[in-house]
DRENPA-3360 file (N, C-alpha, C; in nm, 2 decimals, always signed):
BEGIN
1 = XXXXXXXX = +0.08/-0.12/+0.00/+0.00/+0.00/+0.00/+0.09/+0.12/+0.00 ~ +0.03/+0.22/-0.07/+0.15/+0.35/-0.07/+0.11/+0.43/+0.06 ~ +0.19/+0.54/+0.03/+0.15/+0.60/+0.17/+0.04/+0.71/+0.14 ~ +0.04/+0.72/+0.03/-0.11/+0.79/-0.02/-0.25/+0.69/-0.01 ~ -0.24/+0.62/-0.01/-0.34/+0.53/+0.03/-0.39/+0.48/+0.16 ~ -0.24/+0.48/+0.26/-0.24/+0.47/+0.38/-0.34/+0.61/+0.45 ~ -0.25/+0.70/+0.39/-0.37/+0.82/+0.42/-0.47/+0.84/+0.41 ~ -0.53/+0.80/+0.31/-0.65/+0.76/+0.25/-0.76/+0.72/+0.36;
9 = XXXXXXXX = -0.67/+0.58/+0.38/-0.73/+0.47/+0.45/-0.72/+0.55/+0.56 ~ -0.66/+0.62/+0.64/-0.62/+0.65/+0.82/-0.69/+0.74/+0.82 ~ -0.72/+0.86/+0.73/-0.83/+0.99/+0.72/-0.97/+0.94/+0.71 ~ -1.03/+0.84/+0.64/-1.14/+0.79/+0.60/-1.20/+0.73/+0.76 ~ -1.11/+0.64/+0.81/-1.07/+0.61/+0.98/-1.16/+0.66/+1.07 ~ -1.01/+0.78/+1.10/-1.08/+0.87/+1.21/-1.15/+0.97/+1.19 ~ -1.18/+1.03/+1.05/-1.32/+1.11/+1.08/-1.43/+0.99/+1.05 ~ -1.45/+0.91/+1.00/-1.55/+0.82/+1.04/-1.59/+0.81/+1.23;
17 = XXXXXXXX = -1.47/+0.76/+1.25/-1.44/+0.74/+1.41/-1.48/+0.87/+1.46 ~ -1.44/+0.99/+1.47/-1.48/+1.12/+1.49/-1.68/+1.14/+1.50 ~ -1.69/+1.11/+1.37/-1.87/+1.13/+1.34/-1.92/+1.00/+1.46 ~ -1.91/+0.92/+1.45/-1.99/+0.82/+1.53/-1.95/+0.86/+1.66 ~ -1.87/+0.86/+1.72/-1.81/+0.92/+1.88/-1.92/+1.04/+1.87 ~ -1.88/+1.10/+1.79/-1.95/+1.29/+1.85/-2.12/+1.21/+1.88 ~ -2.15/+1.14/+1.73/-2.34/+1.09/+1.76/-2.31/+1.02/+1.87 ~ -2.25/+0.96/+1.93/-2.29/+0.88/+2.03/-2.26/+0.97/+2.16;
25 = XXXXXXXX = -2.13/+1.02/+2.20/-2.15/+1.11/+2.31/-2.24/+1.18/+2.35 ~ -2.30/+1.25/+2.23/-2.40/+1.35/+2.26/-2.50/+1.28/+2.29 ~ -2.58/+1.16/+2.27/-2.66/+1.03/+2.35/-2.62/+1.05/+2.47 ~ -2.54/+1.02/+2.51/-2.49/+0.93/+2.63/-2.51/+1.06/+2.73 ~ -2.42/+1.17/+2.67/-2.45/+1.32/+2.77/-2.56/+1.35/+2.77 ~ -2.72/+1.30/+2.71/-2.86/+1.41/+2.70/-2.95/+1.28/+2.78 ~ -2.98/+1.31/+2.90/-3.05/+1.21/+2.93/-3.20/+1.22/+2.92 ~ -3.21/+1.35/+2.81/-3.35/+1.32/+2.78/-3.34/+1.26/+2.65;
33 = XXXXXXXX = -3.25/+1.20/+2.56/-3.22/+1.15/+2.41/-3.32/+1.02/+2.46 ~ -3.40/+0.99/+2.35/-3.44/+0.84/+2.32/-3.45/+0.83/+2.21 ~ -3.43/+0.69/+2.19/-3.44/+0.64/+2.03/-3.58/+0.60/+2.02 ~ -3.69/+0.58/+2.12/-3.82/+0.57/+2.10/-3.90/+0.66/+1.96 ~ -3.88/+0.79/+1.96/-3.94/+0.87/+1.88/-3.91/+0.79/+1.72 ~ -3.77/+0.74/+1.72/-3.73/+0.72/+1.57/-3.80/+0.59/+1.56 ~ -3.78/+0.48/+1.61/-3.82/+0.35/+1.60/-3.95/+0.33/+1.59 ~ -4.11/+0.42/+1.66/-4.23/+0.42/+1.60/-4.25/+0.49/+1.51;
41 = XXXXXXXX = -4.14/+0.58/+1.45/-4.18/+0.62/+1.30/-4.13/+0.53/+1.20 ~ -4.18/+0.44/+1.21/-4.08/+0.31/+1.12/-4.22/+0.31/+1.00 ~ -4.19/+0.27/+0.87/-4.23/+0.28/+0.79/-4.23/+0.14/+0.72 ~ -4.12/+0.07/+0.75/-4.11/-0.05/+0.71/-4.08/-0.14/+0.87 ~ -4.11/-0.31/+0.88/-4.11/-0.37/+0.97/-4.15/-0.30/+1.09 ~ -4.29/-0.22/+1.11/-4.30/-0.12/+1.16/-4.34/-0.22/+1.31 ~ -4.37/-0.33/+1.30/-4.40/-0.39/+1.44/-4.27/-0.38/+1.60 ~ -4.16/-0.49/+1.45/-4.07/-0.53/+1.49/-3.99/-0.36/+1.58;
49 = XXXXXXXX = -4.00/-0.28/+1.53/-3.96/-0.15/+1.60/-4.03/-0.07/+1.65 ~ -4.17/-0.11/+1.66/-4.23/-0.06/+1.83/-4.22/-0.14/+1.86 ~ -4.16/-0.33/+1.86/-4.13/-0.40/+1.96/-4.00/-0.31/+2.03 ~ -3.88/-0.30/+1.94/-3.79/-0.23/+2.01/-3.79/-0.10/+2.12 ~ -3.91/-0.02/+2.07/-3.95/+0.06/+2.13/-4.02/+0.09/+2.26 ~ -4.06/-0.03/+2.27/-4.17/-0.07/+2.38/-4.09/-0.03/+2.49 ~ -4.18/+0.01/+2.65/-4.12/-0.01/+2.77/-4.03/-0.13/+2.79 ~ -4.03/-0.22/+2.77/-3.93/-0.36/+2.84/-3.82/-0.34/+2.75;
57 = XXXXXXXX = -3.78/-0.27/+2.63/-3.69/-0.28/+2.54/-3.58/-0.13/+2.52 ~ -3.68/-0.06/+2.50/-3.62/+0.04/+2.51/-3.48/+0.10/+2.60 ~ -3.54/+0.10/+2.69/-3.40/+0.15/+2.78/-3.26/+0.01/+2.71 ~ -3.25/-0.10/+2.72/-3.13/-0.17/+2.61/-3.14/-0.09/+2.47 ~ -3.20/-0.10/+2.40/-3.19/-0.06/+2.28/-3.14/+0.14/+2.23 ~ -3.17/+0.19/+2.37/-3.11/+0.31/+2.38/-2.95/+0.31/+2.43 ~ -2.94/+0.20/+2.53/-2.81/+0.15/+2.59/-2.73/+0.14/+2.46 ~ -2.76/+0.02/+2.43/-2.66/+0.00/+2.23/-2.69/+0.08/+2.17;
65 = XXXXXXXX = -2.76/+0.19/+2.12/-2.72/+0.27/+2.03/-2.67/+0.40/+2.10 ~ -2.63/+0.45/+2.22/-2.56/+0.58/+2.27/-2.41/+0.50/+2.23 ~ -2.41/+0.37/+2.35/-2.27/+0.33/+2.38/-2.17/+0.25/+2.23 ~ -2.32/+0.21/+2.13/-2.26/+0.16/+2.05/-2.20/+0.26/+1.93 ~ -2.27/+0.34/+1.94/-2.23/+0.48/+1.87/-2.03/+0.48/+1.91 ~ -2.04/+0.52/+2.03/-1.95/+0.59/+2.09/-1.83/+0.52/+2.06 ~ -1.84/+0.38/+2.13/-1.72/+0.30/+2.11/-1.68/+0.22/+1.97 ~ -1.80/+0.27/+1.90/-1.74/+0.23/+1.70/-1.64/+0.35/+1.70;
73 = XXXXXXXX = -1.65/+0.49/+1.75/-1.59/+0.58/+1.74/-1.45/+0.61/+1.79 ~ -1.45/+0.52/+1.89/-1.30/+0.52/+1.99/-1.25/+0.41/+1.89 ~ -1.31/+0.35/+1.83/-1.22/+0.22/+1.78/-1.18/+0.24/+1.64 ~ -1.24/+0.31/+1.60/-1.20/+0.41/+1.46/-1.08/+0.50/+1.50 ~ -1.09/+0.55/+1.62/-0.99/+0.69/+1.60/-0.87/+0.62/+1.61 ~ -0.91/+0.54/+1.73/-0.76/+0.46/+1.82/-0.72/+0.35/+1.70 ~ -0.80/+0.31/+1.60/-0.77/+0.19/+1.53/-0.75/+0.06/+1.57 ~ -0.81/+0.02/+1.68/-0.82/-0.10/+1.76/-0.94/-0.19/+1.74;
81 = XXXXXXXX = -0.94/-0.30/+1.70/-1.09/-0.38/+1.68/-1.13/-0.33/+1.59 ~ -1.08/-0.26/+1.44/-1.18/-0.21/+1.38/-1.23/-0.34/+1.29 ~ -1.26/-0.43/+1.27/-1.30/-0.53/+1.18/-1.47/-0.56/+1.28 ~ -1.39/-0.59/+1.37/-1.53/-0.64/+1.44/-1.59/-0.52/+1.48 ~ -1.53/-0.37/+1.53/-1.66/-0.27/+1.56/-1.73/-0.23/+1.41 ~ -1.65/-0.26/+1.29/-1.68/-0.17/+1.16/-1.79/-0.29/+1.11 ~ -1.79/-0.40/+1.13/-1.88/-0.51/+1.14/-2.02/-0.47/+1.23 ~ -2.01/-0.45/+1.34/-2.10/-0.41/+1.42/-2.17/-0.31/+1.38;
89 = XXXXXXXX = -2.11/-0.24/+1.33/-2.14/-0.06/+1.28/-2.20/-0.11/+1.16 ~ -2.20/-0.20/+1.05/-2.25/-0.18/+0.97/-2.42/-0.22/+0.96 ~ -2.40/-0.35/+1.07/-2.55/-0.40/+1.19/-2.63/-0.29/+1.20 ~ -2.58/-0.18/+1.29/-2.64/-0.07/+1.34/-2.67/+0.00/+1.24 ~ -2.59/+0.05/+1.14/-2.65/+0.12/+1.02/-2.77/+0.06/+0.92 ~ -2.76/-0.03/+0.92/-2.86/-0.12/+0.83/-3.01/-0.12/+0.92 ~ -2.97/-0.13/+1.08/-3.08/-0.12/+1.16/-3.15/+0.06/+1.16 ~ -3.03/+0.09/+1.13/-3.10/+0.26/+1.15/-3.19/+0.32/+1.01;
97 = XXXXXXXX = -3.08/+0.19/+0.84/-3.19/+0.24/+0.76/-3.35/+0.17/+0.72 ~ -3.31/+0.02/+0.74/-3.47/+0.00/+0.75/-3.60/+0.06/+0.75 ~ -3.59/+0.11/+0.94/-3.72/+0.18/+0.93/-3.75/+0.30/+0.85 ~ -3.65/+0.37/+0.77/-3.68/+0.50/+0.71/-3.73/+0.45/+0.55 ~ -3.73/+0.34/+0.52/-3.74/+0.25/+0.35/-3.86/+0.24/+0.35 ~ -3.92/+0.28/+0.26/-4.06/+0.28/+0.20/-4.05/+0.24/+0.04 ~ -4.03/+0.10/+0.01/-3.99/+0.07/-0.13/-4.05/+0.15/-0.22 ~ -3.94/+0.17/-0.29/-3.83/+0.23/-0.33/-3.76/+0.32/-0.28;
105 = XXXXXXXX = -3.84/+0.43/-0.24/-3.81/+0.59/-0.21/-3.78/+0.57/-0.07 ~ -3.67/+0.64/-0.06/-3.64/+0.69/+0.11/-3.69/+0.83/+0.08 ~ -3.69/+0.91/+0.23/-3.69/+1.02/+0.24/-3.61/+1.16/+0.16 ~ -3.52/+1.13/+0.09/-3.43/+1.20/+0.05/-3.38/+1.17/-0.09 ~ -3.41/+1.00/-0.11/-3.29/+0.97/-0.21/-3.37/+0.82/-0.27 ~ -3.33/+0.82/-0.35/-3.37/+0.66/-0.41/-3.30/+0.55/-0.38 ~ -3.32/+0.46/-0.30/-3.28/+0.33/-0.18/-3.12/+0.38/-0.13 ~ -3.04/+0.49/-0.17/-2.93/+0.49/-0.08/-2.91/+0.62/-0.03;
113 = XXXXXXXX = -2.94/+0.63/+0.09/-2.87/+0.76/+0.18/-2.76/+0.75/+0.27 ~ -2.78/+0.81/+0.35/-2.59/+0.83/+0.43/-2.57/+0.72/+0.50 ~ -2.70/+0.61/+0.54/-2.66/+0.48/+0.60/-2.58/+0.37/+0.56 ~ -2.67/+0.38/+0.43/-2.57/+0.32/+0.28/-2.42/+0.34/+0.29 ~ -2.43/+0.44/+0.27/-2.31/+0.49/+0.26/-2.17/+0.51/+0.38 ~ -2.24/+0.48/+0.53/-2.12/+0.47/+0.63/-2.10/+0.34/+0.64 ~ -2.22/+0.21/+0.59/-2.18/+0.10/+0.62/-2.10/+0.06/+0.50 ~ -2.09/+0.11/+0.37/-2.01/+0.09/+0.27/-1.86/+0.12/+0.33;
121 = XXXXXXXX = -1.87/+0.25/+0.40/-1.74/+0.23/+0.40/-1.67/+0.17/+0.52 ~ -1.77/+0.16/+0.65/-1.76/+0.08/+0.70/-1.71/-0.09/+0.68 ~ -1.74/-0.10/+0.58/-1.70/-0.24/+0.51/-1.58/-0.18/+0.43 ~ -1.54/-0.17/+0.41/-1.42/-0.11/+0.32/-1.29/-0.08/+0.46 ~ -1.29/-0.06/+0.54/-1.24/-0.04/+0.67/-1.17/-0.17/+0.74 ~ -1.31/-0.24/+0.71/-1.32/-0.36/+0.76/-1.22/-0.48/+0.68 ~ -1.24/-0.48/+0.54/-1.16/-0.57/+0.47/-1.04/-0.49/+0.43 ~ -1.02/-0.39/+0.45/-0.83/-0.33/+0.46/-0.79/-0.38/+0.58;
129 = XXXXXXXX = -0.88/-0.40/+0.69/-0.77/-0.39/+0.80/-0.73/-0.26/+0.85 ~ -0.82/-0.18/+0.84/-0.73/-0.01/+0.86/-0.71/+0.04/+0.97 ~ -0.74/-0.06/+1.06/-0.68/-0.03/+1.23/-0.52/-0.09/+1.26 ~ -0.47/-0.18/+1.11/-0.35/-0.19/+1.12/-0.24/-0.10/+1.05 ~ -0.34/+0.01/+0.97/-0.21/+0.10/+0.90/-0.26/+0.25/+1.03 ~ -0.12/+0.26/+1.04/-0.12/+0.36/+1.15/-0.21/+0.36/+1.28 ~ -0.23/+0.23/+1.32/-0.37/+0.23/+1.47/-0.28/+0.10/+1.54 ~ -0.37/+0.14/+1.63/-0.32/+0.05/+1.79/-0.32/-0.09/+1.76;
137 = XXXXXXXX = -0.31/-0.15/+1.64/-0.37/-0.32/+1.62/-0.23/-0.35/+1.63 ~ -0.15/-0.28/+1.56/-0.01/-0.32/+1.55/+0.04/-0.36/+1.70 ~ +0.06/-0.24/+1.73/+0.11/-0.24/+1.91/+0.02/-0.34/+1.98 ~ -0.06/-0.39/+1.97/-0.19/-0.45/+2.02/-0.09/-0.63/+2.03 ~ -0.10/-0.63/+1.85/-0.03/-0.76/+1.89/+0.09/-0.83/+1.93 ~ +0.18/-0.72/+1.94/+0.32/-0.73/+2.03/+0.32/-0.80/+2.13 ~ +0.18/-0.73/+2.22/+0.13/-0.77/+2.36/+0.14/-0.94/+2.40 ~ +0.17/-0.93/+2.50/+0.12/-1.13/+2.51/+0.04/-1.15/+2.52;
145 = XXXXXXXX = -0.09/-1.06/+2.56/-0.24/-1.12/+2.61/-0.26/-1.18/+2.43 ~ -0.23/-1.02/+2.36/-0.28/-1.02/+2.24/-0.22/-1.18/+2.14 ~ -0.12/-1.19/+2.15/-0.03/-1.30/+2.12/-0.12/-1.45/+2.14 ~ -0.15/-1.44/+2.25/-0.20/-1.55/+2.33/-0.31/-1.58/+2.26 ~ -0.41/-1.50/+2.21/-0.52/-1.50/+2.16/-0.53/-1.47/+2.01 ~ -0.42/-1.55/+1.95/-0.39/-1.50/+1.77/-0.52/-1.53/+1.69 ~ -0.56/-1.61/+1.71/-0.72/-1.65/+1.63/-0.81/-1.51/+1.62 ~ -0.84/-1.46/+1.77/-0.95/-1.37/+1.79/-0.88/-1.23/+1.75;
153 = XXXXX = -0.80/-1.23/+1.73/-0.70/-1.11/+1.68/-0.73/-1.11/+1.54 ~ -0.71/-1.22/+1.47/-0.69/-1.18/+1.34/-0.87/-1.16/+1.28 ~ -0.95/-1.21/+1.36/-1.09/-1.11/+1.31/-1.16/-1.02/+1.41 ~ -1.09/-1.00/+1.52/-1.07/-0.89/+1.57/-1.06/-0.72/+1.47 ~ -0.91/-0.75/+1.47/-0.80/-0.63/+1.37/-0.79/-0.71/+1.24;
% end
């Protein structure tokens, strides 16, 4: 890989990492934030997410999307775990466009908006490896724990 690509790859990274940390901190700091409002406006699988929405579910499903936000974000910046959080992330993205799909037409755009489009590159993150060009995976596997655990490492980072 050149080092223009490395860039590429380490810029695309952490402001990804950047965007998801900032959406999820700001969750985590507003304790009036709920994801109830978005999940009964569901347009598609509209049950399945006022199941999520319901009293017994809610408060988890607010839990994983503040914290899950947050720590896709720390793991983008720091470059640590990005295969399996950018894997996770693309879950969450796919879960966040659903309810907005009204076949064909989304709100904005014809079947791809910016969900599309973070779990794209989310996936592109994911099969570089981009937490090993310039991020903590390197240093990570030096470690003995990390060593110890070479299997969970390599689809880990």
């Amino acid at each position: 890989m050149t080092t223009l690509q490395k860039f590429s790859l380490v810029s695309l990274r952490i402001t990804l990492g950047w965007m998801f940390f900032y959406a999820g901190i700001t969750k985590v700091l507003n304790p009036a934030w709920s994801a109830a409002g978005y999940l009964t406006s569901a347009k598609t699988f509209a049950g399945f997410y006022a199941w999520l929405a319901s009293p017994v579910m809610i408060t988890l499903v607010n839990f994983v999307n503040e914290w899950g936000l947050t720590l896709l974000g720390v793991s983008l910046i720091l470059g640590i775990g990005v295969r399996l959080s950018s894997t996770l992330g693309i879950v969450l993205m796919l879960l966040y466009y659903i309810p907005i799909l009204e076949f064909p037409y989304l709100e904005h755009s014809y079947l791809v908006d910016e969900h599309i489009i973070y779990a794209l590159a989310l996936l592109l993150l994911a099969v570089y490896r981009a937490g090993r060009v310039w991020g903590l995976e390197n240093w990570c596997s030096n470690l003995p724990l990390c060593r110890r655990f070479a299997k969970w490492r390599s689809w880990i980072g």
